[in-house]
ROFI-182662 format. One record per residue (C-alpha): residue in three letters; residue number from 1; x, y, z. Coordinates in nm, 3 decimals. Each point is the difference from the previous one (the first is absolute). Layout:
<tidren><aa>ALA</aa><i>NUM</i><X>X</X><Y>Y</Y><Z>Z</Z></tidren>
...
% end
This chain:
<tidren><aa>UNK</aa><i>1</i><X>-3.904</X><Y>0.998</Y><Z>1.175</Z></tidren>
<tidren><aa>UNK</aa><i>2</i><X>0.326</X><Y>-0.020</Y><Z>0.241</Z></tidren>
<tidren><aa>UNK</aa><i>3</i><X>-0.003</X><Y>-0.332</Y><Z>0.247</Z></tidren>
<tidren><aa>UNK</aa><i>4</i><X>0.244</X><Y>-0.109</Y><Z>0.196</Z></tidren>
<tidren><aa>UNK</aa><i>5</i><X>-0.042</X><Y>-0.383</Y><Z>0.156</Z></tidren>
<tidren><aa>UNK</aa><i>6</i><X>0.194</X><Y>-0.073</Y><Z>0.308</Z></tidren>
<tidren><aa>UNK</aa><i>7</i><X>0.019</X><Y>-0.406</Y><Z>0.092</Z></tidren>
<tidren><aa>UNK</aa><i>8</i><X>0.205</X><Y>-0.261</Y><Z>0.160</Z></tidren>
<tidren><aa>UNK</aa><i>9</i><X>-0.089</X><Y>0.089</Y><Z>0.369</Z></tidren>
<tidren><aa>UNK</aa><i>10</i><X>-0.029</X><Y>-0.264</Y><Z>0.189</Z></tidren>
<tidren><aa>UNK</aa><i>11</i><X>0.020</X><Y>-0.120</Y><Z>0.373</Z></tidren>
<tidren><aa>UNK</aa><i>12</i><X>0.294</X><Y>-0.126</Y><Z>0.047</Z></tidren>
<tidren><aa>UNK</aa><i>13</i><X>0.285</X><Y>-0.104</Y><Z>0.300</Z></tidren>
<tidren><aa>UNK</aa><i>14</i><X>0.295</X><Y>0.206</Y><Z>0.050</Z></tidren>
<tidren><aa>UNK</aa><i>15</i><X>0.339</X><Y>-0.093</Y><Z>-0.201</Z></tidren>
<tidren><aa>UNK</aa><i>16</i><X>-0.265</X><Y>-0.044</Y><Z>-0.303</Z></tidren>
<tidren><aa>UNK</aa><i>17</i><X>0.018</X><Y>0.151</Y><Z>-0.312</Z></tidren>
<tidren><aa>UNK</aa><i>18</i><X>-0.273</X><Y>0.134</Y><Z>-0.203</Z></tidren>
<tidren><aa>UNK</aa><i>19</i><X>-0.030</X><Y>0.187</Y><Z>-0.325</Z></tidren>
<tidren><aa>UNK</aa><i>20</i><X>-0.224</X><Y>0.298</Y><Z>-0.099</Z></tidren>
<tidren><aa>UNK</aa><i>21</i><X>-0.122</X><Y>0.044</Y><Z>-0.334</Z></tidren>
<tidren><aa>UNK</aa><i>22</i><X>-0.132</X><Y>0.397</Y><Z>-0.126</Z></tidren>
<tidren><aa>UNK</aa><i>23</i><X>-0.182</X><Y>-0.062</Y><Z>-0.327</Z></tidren>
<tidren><aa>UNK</aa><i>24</i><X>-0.008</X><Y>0.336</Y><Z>-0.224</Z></tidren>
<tidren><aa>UNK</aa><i>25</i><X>-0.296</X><Y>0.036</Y><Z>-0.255</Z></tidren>
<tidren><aa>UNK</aa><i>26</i><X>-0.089</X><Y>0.336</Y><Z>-0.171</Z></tidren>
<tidren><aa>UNK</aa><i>27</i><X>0.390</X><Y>0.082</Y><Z>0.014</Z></tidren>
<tidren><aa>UNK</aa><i>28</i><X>0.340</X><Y>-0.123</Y><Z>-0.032</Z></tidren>
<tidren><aa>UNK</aa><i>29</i><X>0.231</X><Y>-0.080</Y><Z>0.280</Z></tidren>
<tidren><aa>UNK</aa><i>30</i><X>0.318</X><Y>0.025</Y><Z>-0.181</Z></tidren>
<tidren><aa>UNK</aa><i>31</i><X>-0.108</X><Y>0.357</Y><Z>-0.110</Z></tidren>
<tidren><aa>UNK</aa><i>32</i><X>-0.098</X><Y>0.110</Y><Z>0.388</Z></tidren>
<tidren><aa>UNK</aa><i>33</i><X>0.178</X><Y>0.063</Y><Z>0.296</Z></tidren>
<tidren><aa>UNK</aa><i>34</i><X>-0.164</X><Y>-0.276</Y><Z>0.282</Z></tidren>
<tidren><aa>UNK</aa><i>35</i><X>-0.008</X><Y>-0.047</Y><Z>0.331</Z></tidren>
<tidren><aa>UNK</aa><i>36</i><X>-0.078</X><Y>-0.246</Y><Z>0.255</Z></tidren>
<tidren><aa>UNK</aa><i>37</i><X>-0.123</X><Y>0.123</Y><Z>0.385</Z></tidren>
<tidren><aa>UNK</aa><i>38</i><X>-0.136</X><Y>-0.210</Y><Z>0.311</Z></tidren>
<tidren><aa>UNK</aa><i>39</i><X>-0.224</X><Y>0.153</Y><Z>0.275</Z></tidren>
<tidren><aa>UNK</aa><i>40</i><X>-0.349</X><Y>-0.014</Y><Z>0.150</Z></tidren>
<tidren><aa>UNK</aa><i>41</i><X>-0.048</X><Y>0.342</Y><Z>0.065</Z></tidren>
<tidren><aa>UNK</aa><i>42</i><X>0.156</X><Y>0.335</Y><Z>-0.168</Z></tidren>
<tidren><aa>UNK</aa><i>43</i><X>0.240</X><Y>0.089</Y><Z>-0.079</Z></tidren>
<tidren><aa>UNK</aa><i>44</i><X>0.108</X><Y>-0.360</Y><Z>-0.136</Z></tidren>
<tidren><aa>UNK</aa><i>45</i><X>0.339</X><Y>-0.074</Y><Z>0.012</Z></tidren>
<tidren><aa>UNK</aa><i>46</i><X>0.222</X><Y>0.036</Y><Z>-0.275</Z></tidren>
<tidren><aa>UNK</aa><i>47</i><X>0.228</X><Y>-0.329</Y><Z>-0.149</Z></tidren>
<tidren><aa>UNK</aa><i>48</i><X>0.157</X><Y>0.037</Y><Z>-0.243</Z></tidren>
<tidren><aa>UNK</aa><i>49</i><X>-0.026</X><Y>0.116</Y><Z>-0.427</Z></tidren>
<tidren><aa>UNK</aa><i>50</i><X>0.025</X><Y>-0.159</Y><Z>-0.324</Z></tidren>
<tidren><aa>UNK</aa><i>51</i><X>0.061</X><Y>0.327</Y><Z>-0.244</Z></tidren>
<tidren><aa>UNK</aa><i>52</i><X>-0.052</X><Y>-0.001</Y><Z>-0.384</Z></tidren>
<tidren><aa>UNK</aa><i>53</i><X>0.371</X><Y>0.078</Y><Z>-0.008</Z></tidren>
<tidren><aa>UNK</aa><i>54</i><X>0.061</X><Y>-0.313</Y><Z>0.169</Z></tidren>
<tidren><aa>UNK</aa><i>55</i><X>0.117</X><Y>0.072</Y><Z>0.338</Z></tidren>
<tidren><aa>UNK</aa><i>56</i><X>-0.126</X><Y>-0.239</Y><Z>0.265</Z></tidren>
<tidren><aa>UNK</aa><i>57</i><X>0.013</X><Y>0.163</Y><Z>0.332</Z></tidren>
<tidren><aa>UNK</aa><i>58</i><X>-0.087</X><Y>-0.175</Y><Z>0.339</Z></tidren>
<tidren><aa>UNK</aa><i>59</i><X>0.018</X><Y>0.177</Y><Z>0.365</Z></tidren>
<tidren><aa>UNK</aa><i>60</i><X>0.258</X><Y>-0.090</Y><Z>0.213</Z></tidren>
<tidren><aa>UNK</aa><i>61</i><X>-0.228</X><Y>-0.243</Y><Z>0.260</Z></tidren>
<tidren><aa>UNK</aa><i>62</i><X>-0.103</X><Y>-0.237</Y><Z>-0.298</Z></tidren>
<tidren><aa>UNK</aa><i>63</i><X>0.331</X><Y>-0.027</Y><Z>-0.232</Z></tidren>
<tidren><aa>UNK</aa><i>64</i><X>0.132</X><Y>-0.318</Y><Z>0.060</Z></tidren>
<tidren><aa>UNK</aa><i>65</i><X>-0.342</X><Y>-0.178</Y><Z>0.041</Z></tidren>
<tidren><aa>UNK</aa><i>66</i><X>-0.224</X><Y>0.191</Y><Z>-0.281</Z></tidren>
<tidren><aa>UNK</aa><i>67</i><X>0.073</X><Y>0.006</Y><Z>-0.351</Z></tidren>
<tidren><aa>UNK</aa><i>68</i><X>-0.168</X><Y>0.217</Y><Z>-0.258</Z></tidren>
<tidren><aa>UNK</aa><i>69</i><X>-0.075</X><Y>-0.092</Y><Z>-0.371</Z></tidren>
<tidren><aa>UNK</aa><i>70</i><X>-0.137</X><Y>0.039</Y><Z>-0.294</Z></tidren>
<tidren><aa>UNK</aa><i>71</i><X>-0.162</X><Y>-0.195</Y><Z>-0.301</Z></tidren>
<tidren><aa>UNK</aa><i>72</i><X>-0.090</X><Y>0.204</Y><Z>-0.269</Z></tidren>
<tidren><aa>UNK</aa><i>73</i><X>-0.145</X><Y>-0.275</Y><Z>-0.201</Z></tidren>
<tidren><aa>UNK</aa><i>74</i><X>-0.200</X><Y>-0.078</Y><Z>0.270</Z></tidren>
<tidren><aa>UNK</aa><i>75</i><X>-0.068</X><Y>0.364</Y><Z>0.084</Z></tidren>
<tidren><aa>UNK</aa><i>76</i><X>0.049</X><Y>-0.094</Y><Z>0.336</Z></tidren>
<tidren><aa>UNK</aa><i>77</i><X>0.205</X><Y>0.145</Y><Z>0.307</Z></tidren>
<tidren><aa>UNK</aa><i>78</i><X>0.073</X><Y>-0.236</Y><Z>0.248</Z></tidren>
<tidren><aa>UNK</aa><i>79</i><X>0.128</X><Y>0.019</Y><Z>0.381</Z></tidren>
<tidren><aa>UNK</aa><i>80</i><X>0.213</X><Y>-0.352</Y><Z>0.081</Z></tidren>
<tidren><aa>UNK</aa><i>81</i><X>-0.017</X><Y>-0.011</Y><Z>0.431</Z></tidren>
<tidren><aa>UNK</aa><i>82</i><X>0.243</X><Y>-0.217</Y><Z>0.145</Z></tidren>
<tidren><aa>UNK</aa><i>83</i><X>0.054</X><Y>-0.124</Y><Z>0.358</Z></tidren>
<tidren><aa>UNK</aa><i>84</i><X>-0.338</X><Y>0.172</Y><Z>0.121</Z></tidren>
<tidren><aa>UNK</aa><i>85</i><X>-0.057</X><Y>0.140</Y><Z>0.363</Z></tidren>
<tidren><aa>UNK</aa><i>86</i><X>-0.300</X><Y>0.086</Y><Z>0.174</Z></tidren>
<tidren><aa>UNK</aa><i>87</i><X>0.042</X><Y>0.373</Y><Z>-0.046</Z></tidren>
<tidren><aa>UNK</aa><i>88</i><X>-0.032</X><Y>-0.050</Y><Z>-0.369</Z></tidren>
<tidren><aa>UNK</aa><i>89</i><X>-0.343</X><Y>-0.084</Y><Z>0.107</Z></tidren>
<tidren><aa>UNK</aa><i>90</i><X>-0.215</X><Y>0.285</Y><Z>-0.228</Z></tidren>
<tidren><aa>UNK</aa><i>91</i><X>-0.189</X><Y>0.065</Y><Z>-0.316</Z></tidren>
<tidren><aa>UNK</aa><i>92</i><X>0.249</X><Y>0.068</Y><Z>-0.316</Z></tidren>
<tidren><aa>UNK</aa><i>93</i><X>-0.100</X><Y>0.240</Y><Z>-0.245</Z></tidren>
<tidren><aa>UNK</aa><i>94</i><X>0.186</X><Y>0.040</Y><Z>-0.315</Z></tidren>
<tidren><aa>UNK</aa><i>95</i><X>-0.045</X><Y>0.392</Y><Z>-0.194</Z></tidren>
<tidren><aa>UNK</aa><i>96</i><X>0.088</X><Y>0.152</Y><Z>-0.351</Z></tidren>
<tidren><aa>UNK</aa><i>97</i><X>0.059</X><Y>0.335</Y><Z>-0.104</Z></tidren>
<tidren><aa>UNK</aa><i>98</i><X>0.151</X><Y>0.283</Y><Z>0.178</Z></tidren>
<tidren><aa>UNK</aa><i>99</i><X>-0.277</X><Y>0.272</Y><Z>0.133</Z></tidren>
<tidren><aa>UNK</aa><i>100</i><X>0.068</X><Y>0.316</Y><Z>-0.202</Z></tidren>
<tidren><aa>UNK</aa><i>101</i><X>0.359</X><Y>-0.088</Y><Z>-0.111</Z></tidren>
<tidren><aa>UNK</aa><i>102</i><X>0.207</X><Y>-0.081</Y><Z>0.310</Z></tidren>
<tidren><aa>UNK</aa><i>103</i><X>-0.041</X><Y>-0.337</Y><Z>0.180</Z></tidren>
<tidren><aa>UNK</aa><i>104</i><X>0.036</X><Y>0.138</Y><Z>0.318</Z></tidren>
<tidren><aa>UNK</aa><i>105</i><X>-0.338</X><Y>0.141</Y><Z>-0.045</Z></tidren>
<tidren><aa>UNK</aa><i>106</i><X>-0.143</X><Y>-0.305</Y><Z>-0.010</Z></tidren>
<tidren><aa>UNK</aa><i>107</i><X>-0.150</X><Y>-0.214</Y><Z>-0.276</Z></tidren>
<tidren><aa>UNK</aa><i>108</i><X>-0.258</X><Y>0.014</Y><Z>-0.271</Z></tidren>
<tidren><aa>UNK</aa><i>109</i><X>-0.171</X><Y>-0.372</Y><Z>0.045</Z></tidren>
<tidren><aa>UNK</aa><i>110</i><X>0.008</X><Y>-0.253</Y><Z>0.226</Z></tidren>
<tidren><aa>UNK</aa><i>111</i><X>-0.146</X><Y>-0.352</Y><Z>0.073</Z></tidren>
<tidren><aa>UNK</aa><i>112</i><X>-0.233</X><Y>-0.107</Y><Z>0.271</Z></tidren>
<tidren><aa>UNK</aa><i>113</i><X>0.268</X><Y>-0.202</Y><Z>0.172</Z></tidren>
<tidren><aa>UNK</aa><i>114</i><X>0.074</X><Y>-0.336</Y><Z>0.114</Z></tidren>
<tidren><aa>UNK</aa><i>115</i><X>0.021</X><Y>-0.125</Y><Z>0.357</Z></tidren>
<tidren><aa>UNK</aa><i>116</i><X>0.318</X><Y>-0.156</Y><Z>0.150</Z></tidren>
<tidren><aa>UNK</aa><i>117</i><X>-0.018</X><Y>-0.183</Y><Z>0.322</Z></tidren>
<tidren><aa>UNK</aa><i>118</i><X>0.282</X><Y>-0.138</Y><Z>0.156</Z></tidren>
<tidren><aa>UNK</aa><i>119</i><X>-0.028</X><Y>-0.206</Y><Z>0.298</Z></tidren>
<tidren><aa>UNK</aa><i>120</i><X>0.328</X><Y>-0.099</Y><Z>0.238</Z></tidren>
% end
Protein backbone atom coordinates (compact mmCIF):
# COMPACT_ATOMS: atom_id res chain seq x y z
CA UNK A 1 0.00 0.00 0.00
CA UNK A 2 1.10 3.76 -1.05
CA UNK A 3 1.55 6.27 2.21
CA UNK A 4 2.79 9.34 2.25
CA UNK A 5 3.69 10.95 5.97
CA UNK A 6 3.83 14.66 6.16
CA UNK A 7 5.61 16.08 9.66
CA UNK A 8 7.55 18.85 11.11
CA UNK A 9 4.60 21.37 11.48
CA UNK A 10 4.80 23.15 14.20
CA UNK A 11 3.66 26.56 15.79
CA UNK A 12 6.09 28.66 15.44
CA UNK A 13 7.04 32.82 15.42
CA UNK A 14 7.73 34.51 12.28
CA UNK A 15 11.57 34.72 10.99
CA UNK A 16 11.54 30.85 12.15
CA UNK A 17 12.46 28.12 10.22
CA UNK A 18 10.93 24.80 10.11
CA UNK A 19 11.41 21.65 8.09
CA UNK A 20 8.84 19.25 6.53
CA UNK A 21 9.48 15.74 6.18
CA UNK A 22 7.15 13.45 3.27
CA UNK A 23 7.89 9.84 4.12
CA UNK A 24 7.24 7.46 0.92
CA UNK A 25 6.34 3.72 1.66
CA UNK A 26 4.84 1.36 -1.04
CA UNK A 27 7.02 3.41 -3.68
CA UNK A 28 10.15 5.09 -4.42
CA UNK A 29 10.72 8.76 -4.41
CA UNK A 30 13.69 8.88 -6.56
CA UNK A 31 11.65 6.91 -9.22
CA UNK A 32 8.43 9.50 -8.94
CA UNK A 33 7.80 12.84 -9.85
CA UNK A 34 6.68 14.72 -6.18
CA UNK A 35 5.18 17.53 -5.14
CA UNK A 36 4.62 19.59 -2.21
CA UNK A 37 1.17 22.02 -1.92
CA UNK A 38 -0.25 24.20 1.09
CA UNK A 39 -3.99 25.13 1.44
CA UNK A 40 -7.07 24.58 3.59
CA UNK A 41 -9.50 24.41 1.07
CA UNK A 42 -9.33 23.37 -2.86
CA UNK A 43 -7.74 23.84 -4.96
CA UNK A 44 -4.43 23.75 -2.71
CA UNK A 45 -1.79 25.74 -3.79
CA UNK A 46 0.95 24.54 -5.71
CA UNK A 47 4.98 24.92 -4.36
CA UNK A 48 7.10 23.65 -5.91
CA UNK A 49 8.50 19.78 -7.52
CA UNK A 50 11.15 17.39 -6.90
CA UNK A 51 11.11 15.22 -10.41
CA UNK A 52 12.73 11.73 -10.83
CA UNK A 53 14.90 13.50 -13.38
CA UNK A 54 16.08 15.66 -10.74
CA UNK A 55 14.78 19.02 -11.33
CA UNK A 56 13.81 20.90 -8.20
CA UNK A 57 11.35 23.55 -9.04
CA UNK A 58 9.94 26.17 -6.51
CA UNK A 59 7.28 29.10 -7.43
CA UNK A 60 8.42 32.36 -7.60
CA UNK A 61 6.80 33.68 -3.92
CA UNK A 62 8.85 30.95 -1.94
CA UNK A 63 12.44 30.78 -3.81
CA UNK A 64 14.70 32.40 -1.68
CA UNK A 65 13.07 31.20 1.62
CA UNK A 66 11.98 27.40 0.64
CA UNK A 67 14.23 24.82 -0.42
CA UNK A 68 13.27 21.48 -1.87
CA UNK A 69 15.13 18.09 -1.38
CA UNK A 70 15.51 14.85 -1.55
CA UNK A 71 16.94 11.73 0.37
CA UNK A 72 16.63 8.72 -1.38
CA UNK A 73 18.10 6.64 1.31
CA UNK A 74 15.76 7.97 3.47
CA UNK A 75 12.97 7.82 0.89
CA UNK A 76 12.09 11.04 2.05
CA UNK A 77 11.17 14.50 0.34
CA UNK A 78 11.62 17.28 2.41
CA UNK A 79 10.45 21.13 2.29
CA UNK A 80 13.33 23.40 4.33
CA UNK A 81 11.07 26.95 5.29
CA UNK A 82 13.12 29.73 6.15
CA UNK A 83 12.31 33.20 7.58
CA UNK A 84 8.48 32.21 8.05
CA UNK A 85 5.51 34.77 7.81
CA UNK A 86 2.12 34.55 8.92
CA UNK A 87 0.70 33.88 5.48
CA UNK A 88 2.63 30.67 5.40
CA UNK A 89 0.17 29.89 8.04
CA UNK A 90 -1.62 26.46 6.31
CA UNK A 91 -1.64 22.72 6.15
CA UNK A 92 1.33 21.28 3.74
CA UNK A 93 0.64 18.37 1.78
CA UNK A 94 3.32 16.65 -0.07
CA UNK A 95 1.97 14.25 -3.50
CA UNK A 96 3.56 11.56 -5.86
CA UNK A 97 2.76 10.54 -9.17
CA UNK A 98 1.41 12.45 -12.00
CA UNK A 99 -2.58 11.75 -12.65
CA UNK A 100 -2.73 9.98 -16.03
CA UNK A 101 0.75 11.06 -17.30
CA UNK A 102 1.01 14.85 -17.10
CA UNK A 103 1.56 16.60 -13.74
CA UNK A 104 -0.53 19.28 -14.51
CA UNK A 105 -3.35 16.94 -14.06
CA UNK A 106 -2.69 16.52 -10.78
CA UNK A 107 -1.20 13.69 -8.72
CA UNK A 108 -1.65 10.05 -8.03
CA UNK A 109 -1.11 10.03 -3.94
CA UNK A 110 -0.90 12.32 -1.44
CA UNK A 111 -0.44 12.63 2.41
CA UNK A 112 -2.86 13.83 4.97
CA UNK A 113 -0.86 16.95 5.63
CA UNK A 114 0.82 18.75 8.30
CA UNK A 115 -0.21 22.03 9.89
CA UNK A 116 2.01 25.18 9.87
CA UNK A 117 1.20 28.03 12.08
CA UNK A 118 3.05 31.01 12.10
CA UNK A 119 2.41 33.65 14.52
CA UNK A 120 3.95 37.50 14.13
Amino acid sequence: QVQLVESGGDSVQAGSALRLSCTASGLTVSHEDMAWFRGGDEPKEFLGTATRDGVLYLIDSVTGRFTISRNNNANTMYLQMNALQPEDTATYYCAARCLNGRCDSGYTYWGRGTQVTVSP
